[in-house]
C-alpha positions in Angstrom: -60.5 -4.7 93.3 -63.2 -6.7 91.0 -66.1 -5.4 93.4 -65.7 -1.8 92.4 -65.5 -3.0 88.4 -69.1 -4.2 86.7 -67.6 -5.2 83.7 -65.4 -7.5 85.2 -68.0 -8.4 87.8 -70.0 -9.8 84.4 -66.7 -11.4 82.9 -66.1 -13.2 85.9 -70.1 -14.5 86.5 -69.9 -16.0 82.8 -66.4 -17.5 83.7 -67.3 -18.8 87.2 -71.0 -20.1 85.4 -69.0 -22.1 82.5 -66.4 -23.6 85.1 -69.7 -24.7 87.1 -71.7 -26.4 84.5 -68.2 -28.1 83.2 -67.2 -29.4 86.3 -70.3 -29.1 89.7 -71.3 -32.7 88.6 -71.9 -36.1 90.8 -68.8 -37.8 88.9 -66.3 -35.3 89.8 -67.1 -35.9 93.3 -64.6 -38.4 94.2 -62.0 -38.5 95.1 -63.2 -35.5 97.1 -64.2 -36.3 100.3 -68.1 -35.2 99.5 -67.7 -38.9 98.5 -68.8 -40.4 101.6 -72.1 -38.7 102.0 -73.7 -40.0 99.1 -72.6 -44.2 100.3 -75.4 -44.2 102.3 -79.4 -43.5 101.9 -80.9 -42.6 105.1 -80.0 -38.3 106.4 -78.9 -39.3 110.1 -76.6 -41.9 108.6 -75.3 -39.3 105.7 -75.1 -36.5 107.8 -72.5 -37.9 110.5 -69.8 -39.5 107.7 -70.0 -35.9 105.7 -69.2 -34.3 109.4 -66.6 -37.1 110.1 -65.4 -36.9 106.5 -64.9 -33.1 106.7 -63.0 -33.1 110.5 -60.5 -35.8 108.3 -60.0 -33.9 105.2 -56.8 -32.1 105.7 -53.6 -33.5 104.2 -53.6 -35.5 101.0 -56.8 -36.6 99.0 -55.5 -39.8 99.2 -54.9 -40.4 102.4 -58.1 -38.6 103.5 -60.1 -41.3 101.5 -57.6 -44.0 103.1 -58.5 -43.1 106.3 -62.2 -42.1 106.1 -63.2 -45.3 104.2 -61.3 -47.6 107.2 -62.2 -45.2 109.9 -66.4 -45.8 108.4 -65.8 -49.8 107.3 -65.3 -49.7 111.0 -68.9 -48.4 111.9 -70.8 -51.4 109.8 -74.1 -50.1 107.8 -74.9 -46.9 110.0 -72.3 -45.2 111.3 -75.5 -43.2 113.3 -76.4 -46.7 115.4 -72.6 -47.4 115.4 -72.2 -43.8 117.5 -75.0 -43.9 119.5 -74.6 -47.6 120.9 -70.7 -46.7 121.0 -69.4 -48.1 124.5 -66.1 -48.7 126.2 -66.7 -52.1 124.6 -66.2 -50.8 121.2 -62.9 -48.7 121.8 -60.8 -51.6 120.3 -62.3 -51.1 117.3 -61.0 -47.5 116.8 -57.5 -48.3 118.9 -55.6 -49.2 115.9 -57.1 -45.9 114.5 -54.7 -42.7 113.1 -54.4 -39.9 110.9 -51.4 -37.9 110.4 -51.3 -35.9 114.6 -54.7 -37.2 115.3 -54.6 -40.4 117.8 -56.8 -43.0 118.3 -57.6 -41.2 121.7 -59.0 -37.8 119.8 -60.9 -39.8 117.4 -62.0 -42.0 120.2 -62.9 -38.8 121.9 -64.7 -36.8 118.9 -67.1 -40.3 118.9 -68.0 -39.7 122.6 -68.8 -36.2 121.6 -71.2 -36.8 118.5 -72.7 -39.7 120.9 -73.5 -37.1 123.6 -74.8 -34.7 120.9 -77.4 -37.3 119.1 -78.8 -38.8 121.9 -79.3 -35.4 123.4 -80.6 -33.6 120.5 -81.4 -36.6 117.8 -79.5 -34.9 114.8 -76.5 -32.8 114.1 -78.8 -30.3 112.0 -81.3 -30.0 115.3 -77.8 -29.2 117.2 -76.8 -26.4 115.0 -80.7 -25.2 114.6 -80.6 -24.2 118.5 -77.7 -21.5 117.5 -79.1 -20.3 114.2 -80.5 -17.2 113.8 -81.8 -15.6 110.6 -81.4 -12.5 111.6 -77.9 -13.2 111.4 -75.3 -11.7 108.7 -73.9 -14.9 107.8 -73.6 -18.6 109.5 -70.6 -17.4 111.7 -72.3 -17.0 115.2 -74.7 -20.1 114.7 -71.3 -22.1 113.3 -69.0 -20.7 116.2 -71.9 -22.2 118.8 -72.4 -25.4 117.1 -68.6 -26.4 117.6 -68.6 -24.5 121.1 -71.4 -26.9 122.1 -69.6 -30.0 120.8 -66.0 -28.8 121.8 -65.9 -28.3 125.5 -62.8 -29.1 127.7 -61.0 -31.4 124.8 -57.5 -32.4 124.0 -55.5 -29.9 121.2 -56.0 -32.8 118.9 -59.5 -32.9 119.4 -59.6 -29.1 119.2 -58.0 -29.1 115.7 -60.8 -31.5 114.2 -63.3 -29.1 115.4 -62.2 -25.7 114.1 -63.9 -22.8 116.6 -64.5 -20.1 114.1 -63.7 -17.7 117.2 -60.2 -18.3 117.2 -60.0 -16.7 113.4 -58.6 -19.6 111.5 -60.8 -20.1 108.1 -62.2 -22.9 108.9 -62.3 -24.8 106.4 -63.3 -28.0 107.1 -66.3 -26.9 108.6 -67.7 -24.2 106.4 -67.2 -27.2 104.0 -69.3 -29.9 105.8 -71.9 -26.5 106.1 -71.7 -26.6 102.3 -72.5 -30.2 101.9 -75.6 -29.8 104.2 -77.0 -26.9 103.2 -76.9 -26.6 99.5 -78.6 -28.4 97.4 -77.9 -29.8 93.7 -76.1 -32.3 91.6 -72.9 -32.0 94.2 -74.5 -30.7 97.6 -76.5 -32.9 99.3 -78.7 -30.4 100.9 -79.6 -32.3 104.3 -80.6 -29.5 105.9 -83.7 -27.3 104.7 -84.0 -24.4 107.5 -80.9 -22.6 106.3 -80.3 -19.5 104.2 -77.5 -20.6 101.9 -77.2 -17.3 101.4 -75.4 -17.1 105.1 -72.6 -19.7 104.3 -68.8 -18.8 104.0 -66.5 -20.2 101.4 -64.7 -22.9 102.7 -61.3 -22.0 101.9 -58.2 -24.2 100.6 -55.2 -24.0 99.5 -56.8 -24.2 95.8 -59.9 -21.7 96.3 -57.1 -19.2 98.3 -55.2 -19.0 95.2 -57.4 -19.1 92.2 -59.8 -16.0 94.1 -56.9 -14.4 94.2 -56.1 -14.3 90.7 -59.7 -13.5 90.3 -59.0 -10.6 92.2 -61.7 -11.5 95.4 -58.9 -10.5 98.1 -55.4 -9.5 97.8 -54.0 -11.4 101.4 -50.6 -13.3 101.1 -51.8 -15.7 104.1 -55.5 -17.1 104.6 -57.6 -16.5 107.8 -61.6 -15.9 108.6 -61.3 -12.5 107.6 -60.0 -13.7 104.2 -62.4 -16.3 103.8 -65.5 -13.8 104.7 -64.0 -11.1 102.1 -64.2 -13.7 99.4 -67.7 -15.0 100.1 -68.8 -10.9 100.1 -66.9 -11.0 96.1 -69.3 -13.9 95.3 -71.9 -12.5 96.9 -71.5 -9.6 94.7 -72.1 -11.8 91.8 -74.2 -14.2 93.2 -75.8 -13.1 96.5 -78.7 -15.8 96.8 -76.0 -18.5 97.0 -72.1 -17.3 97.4 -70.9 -20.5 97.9 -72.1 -21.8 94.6 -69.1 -22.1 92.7 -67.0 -23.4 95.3 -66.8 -27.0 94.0 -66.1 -25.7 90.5 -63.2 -23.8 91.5 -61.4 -26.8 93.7 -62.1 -29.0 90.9 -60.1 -26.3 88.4 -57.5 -26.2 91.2 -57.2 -29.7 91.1 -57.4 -30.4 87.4 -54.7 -27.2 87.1 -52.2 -28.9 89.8 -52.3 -32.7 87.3 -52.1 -30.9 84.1 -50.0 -28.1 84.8 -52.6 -25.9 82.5 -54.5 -23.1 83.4 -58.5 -24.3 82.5 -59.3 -22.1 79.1 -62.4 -20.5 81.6 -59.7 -19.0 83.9 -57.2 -18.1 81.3 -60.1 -16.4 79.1 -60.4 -14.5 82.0 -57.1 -13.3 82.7 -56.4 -12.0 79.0 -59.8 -10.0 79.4 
């Protein structure tokens, strides 16, 4: 494995550094679904459409964007006040509401939740603070008490949306709204300042899943927690401060790869090494 080989450890920093200066800029953001953090100014209003935007972001890009923009066009100028005045009164609004296996009635129901959650606490970030520790090896346990505090007794739909890293899935979507929050530079927003970076876990696609694989990070045919933690320790082994640094990058190449049908000339330097 590339852990146990420093020369390929320093072949695969320069690589991973050249594909993040090409591509971990603000205008390769969309059609990503990062997007919809950065349409509004205030952090209650940007945190709650990068959590939305992240529950929504399986499936297509397309259709994620589709569905996001409509689902937020619905919440007017803050979709914060739009959640936390959110009534009976308002469920006509969300009705004619789907995406893909998720009803209206789960999305209806994930809107209750986040109402329940910022009148109680003010702020997602002050939700998730209560389970942090620092002491912690990673963001795992505060992350598996954050959605066990928002979950409760919900439908299977609702249950999907918010991924319980205690059932061993990888969790993507919300390692990836974790991202967004607590990173910070051209891409990451960086919300949320009392967090170790250093403790996030690579959200993992379908695109990150297969490129660390050819960059030798873990040698799994299928894609679980266990996978996505033993890919954040091979970053960590080249970049321990920040693990999930070139995670952007790397969907970006993925994505570029999938339209061209080329390998980027960063990777395939890499594999002729």
């Amino acid at each position: 494995m590339l852990k146990n080989n420093i020369k390929n450890k320093r072949i695969l920093k320069n690589i991973l550094e050249g594909l993040y200066h090409k591509y971990n800029h603000k205008r390769f953001i969309p059609p990503d679904p990062l997007q919809f953090v950065y349409h509004y100014k205030k952090k209650g209003d940007m945190e709650i459409a990068g959590f939305l935007a992240a529950c929504f972001a399986y499936g297509a890009v397309e259709q994620i964007e589709k569905f996001v923009t409509g689902l937020l066009n619905k919440m007017g100028k803050s979709p914060t006040k739009f959640i936390k005045n959110f009534s009976s009164k308002n469920h006509y609004l969300i009705k004619p509401l789907k995406y893909r296996f998720n009803k209206s009635d789960d999305i209806i129901s994930l809107i209750l939740i986040l109402k329940k959650a910022l009148n109680r606490f003010g702020s997602l970030e002050k939700l998730f603070l209560k389970g942090y520790s620092k002491t912690d090896e990673n963001i795992i346990p505060a992350a598996t008490k954050f959605i066990q505090a928002l979950n409760g007794k919900t439908s299977k739909g609702l249950k999907f949306l918010l991924s319980d890293p205690a059932n061993g899935g990888t969790c993507k979507r919300l390692f990836l709204f974790l991202r967004w929050m607590v990173r910070k530079d051209e891409v990451d927003a960086g919300l949320w300042e009392k967090i170790d970076k250093s403790k996030l876990i690579v959200p993992v696609d379908v695109h990150i899943g297969r490129l660390s694989k050819i960059l030798g990070l873990h040698p799994r045919k299928t894609t679980n927690l266990k996978t996505a933690i033993e890919i954040t320790g091979g970053f960590a082994g080249i970049y321990p401060q920040d693990p999930v640094k070139y995670d952007f990058a790397l969907c970006r190449t993925g994505m570029m790869e999938n339209r061209s049908g080329k390998k980027d000339f960063f990777l395939q330097s890499f594999l002729v090494k």
